[in-house]
C-alpha positions in Angstrom: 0.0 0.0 0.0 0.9 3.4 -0.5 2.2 5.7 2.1 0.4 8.6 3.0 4.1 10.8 4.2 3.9 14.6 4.2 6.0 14.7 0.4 3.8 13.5 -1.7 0.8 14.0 0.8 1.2 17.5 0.3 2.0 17.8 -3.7 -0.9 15.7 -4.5 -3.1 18.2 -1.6 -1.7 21.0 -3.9 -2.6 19.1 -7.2 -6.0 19.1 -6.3 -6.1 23.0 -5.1 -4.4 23.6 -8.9 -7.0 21.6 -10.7 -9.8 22.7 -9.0 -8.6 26.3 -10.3 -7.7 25.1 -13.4 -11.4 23.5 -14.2 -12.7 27.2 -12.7 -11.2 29.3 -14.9 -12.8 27.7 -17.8 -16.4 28.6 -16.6 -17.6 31.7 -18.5 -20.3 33.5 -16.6 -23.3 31.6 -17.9 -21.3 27.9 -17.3 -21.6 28.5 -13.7 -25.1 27.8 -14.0 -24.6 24.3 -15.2 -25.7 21.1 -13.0 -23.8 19.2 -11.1 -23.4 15.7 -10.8 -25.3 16.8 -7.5 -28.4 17.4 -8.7 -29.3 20.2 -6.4 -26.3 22.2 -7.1 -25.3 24.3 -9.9 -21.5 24.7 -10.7 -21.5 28.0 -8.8 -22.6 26.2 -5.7 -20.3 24.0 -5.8 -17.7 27.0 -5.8 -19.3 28.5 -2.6 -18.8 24.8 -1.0 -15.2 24.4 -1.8 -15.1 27.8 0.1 -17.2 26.6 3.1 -15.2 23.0 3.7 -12.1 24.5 3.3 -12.8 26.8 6.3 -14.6 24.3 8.1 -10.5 22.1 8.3 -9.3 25.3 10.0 -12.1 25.2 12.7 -11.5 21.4 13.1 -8.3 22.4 13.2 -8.6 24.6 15.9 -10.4 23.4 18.0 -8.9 20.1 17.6 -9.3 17.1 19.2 -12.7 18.8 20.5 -14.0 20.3 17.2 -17.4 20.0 16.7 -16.6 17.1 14.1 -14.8 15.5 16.9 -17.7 14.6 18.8 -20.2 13.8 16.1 -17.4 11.5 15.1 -16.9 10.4 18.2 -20.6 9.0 18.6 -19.6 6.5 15.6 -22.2 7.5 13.0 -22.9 5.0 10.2 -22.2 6.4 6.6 -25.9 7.0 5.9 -26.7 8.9 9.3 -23.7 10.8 8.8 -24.2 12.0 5.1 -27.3 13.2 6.3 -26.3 15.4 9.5 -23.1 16.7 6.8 -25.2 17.3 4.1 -27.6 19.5 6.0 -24.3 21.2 7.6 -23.3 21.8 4.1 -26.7 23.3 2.8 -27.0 25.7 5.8 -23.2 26.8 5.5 -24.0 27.3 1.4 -27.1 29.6 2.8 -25.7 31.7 4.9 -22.6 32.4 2.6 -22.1 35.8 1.7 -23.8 36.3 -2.0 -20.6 36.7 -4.2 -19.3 35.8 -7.9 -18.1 31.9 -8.0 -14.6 32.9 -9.0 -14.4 35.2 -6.1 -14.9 31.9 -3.9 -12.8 29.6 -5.6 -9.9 32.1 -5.1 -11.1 32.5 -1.2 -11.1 28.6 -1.2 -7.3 28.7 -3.1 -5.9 30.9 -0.4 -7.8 29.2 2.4 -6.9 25.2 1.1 -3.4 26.2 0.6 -3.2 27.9 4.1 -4.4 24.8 5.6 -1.4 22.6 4.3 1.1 24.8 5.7 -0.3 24.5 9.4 -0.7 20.9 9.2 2.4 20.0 8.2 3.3 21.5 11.7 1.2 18.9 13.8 1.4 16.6 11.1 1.0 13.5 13.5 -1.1 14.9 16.3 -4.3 13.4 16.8 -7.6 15.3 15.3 -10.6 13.2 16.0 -11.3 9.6 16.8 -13.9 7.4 15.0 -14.6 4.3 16.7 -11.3 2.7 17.5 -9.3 4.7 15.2 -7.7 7.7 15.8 -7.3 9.7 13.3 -4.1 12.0 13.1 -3.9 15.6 11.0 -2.2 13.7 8.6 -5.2 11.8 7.9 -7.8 15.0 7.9 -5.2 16.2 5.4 -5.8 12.9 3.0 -9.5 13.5 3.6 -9.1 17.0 2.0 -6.8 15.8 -0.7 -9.5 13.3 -1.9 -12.2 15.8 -1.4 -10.6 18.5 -4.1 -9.5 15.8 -6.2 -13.2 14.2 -6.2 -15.2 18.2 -6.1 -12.6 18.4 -9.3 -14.3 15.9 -11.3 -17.4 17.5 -10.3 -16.4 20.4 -12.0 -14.8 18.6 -15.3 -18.3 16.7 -15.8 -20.2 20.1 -15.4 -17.9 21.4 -18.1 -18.6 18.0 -20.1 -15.1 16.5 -19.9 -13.8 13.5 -17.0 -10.8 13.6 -14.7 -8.3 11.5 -13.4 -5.6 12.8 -10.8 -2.1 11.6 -11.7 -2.1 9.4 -8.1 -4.7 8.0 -7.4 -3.4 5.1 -5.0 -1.9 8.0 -3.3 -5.6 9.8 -2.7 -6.3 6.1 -1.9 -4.2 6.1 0.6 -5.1 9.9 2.2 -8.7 8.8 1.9 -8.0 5.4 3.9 -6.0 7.7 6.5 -8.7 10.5 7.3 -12.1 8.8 6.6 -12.1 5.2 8.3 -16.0 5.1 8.5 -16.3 5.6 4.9 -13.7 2.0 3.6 -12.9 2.1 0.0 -14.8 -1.3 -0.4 -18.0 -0.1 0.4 -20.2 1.8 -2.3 -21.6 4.4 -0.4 -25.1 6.6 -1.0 -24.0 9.8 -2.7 -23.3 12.8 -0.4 -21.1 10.3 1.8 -17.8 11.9 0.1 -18.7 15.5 1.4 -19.6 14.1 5.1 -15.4 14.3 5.3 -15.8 17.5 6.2 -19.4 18.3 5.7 -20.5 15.2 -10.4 -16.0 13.5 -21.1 -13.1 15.4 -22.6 -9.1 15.3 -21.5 -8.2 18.1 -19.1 -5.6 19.9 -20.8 -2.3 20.9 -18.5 -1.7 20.0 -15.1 -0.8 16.3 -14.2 -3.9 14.5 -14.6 -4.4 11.6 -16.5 -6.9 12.0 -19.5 -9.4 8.8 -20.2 -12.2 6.9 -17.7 -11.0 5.1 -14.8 -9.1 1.6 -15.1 -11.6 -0.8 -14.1 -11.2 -2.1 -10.3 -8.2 0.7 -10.2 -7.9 3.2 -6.6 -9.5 6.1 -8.8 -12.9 4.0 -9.6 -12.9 2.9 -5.5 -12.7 6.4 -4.8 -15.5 7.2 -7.2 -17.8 4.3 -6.3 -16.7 5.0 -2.5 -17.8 8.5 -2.5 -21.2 7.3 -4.3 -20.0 9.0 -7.7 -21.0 6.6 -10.9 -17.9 6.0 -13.0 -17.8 7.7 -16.3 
C-alpha cells in the first residue's frame, strides 16, 4: 500500500487545489449555472462549498481534538446517518454564505486550502478526531481534504462536459483510507457520503492529470464508487 508521508501527501493536496482552479477558470459566466453531478447544485454552488469545507479544516483544526466534528465523530455515526447530519451542515453553511461571484470563492477557497497545508504540516502526526477505535491524526484529515478537491474536481470537469483523473490516485487512496475510516474504500456508499469528510467527457488539458475513464477495479474508480460517484 501506498504511504500517506507529508512529500507527496502534500503535492498531491496541492494538485488538487491547482485543478480545482484550473477547471474554474474555464467557466464563462453563464457555465456556472450548469448542473452538477449533485443534482441540487449548480457549478456555482459547488464553488461556494469548496469555500465553506475549506474553512470548516481550519475550525477542526482549531479546535482540535474537540472540534465540533470530533464529537459527532466520536458517537460513531454509520455512513448513511452521517451524510445526512453533513449534508444538512453543508446546505446551511452554502445559505448563509455571503452572496458573491463563484470565482471570487474559488480564489477564497485557493488561499484558504493552501493555508491549511502549511499548518498541518506543523502537527502533522497529532491526533484530530477519533472514529470508533481509530484515531485519526492531521495527517489523515489532510488525506480526507486531498481526496475531497480531487473528487469536487471531477465535479467540475463533468459540469464542463469533460472526466478527470488525478495523476495518483493510490496515493488519494491512501489519504482517503487515513482521514475517513467510517467511509472503507470497499463499500459503495449513498452519494453525499464523500462530502460528510468535512461536511459530479473530454481530456483536461495541463496540469498532471491523466486524461481517459478510470481503469476498471483501479484506486481512482474505489474512490468514485466509494464516494457514491458513478464511473464515467
Amino acid at each position: 500500500m501506498t504511504d500517506w508521508v507529508p512529500g507527496p501527501a502534500l503535492a498531491a493536496y496541492h494538485d488538487g487545489v491547482t485543478v480545482v482552479c484550473e477547471l474554474a477558470a474555464q467557466f464563462t459566466g453563464d457555465a456556472w449555472a450548469a448542473p452538477t453531478t449533485c443534482p441540487e447544485w449548480r457549478a456555482a454552488d459547488l464553488a461556494g462549498h469548496l469555500r465553506c469545507v475549506a474553512d470548516d479544516f481550519h475550525e477542526y483544526l482549531d479546535d482540535a481534538p474537540l472540534s465540533r466534528l470530533a464529537r459527532l465523530m466520536a458517537r460513531s455515526p454509520g455512513p448513511e446517518s452521517l451524510a445526512r447530519k453533513l449534508a444538512r451542515q453543508n446546505t446551511a453553511e452554502l445559505a448563509a454564505l455571503p452572496d458573491g461571484p463563484a470565482p471570487e470563492h474559488i480564489a477564497a477557497f485557493t488561499a484558504s486550502a493552501r493555508a491549511y497545508a502549511a499548518r498541518a504540516l506543523a502537527v502533522w502526526d497529532l491526533p484530530h478526531h477519533r472514529y470508533g477505535d481509530t484515531v485519526v491524526t492531521v495527517a489523515g484529515m489532510v488525506g480526507a481534504a486531498c481526496a475531497e478537491w480531487h473528487l469536487h474536481a471531477w465535479d467540475l470537469a463533468a459540469s464542463l462536459g469533460k472526466d478527470y483523473q488525478p495523476a495518483s490516485p493510490e496515493l488519494l487512496a491512501a489519504g482517503w483510507q487515513a482521514g475517513i475510516p467510517h467511509l472503507p474504500l470497499a463499500t459503495v456508499a449513498p452519494r453525499g457520503a464523500a462530502v460528510a469528510v468535512a461536511g459530479g467527457p473530454a481530456r483536461r488539458a495541463g496540469g498532471n492529470g491523466r486524461a481517459g475513464g478510470p481503469q476498471p477495479g483501479g484506486a481512482w474508480e474505489a474512490l468514485l464508487l466509494a464516494s457514491g460517484r458513478a464511473p464515467r
